[in-house]
MIVEX-755305 format. One record per residue (C-alpha): x, y, z; residue in three letters. Coordinates in steps of 0.001 Angstrom, whole numbers. Layout:
         u         v         w   residu
         X         Y         Z      ALA
...
% end
This chain:
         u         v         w   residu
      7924      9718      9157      UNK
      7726      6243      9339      UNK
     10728      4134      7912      UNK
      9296       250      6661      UNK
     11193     -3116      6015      UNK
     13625     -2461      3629      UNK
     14547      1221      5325      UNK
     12043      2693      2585      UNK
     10924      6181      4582      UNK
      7003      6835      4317      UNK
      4795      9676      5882      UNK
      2170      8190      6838      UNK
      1370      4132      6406      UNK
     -1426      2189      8018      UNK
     -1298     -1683      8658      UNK
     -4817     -2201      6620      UNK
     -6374     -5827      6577      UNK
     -9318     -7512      4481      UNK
    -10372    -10929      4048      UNK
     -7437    -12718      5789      UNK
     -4990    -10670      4153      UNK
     -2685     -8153      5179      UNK
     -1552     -4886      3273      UNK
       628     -1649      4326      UNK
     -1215      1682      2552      UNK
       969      4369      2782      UNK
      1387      7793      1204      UNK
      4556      8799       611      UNK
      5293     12411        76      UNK
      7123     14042     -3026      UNK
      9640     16632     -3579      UNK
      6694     19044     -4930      UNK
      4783     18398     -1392      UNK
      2056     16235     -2266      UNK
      1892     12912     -2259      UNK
      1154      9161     -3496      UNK
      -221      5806     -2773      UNK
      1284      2656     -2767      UNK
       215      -471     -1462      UNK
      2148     -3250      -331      UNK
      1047     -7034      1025      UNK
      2680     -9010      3562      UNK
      2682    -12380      1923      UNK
      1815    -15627      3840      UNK
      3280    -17138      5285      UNK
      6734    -15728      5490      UNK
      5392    -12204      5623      UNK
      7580    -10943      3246      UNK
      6605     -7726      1772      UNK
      5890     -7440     -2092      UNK
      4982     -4235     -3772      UNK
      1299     -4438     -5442      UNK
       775      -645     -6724      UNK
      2087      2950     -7009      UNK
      -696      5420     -7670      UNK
       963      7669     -9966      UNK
     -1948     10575     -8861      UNK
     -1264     12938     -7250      UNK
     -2838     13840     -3412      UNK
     -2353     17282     -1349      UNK
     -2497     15141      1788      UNK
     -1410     11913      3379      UNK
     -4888     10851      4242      UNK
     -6426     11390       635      UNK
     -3322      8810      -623      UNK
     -3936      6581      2237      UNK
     -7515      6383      1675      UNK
     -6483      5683     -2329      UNK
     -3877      2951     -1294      UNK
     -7159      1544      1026      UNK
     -8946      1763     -2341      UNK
     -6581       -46     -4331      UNK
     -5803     -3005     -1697      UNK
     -9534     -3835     -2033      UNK
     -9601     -4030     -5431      UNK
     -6544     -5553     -6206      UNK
     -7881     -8492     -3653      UNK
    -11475     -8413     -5503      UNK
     -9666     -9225     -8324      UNK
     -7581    -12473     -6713      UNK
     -8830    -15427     -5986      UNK
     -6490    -18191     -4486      UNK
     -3157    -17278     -2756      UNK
     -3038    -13975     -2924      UNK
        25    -14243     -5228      UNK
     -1480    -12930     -8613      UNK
      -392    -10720    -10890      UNK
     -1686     -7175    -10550      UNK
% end
């Protein structure tokens, strides 16, 4: 297990980046044994951390999420254009 900023405890997380910007895609397992995505971007330039997106489906392993949270970070930056500090 890997345990992030903030002490928050995730199986598996992988430092992902795409066009200049930085995101943490991690899978994070539930009390039923499967697990979700999240994605999270380490903001310029401070590199504080700000939640983007919890993938409420569910995944039977830590890959399939952290492929979904690698999904998700490169849509939610399609869909930004400046700063990187949109809503999403």
């Amino acid at each position: 297990m890997t345990t992030a900023i903030g002490g928050q405890p995730f199986d598996v997380m992988d430092e992902f980046r795409h066009e200049g910007r930085v995101f943490l895609c991690s899978a994070e397992q539930l009390p039923d044994g499967t697990f979700h995505a999240s994605v999270r971007y380490r903001m310029p330039p401070t590199n504080e951390i700000r939640t983007l997106q919890y993938d409420q489906q569910r995944y039977a392993s830590a890959a399939e999420a952290v492929s979904r949270a690698t999904e998700l970070a490169i849509a939610w930056a399609a869909n930004r254009d400046g700063d990187g500090r949109g809503e999403g």
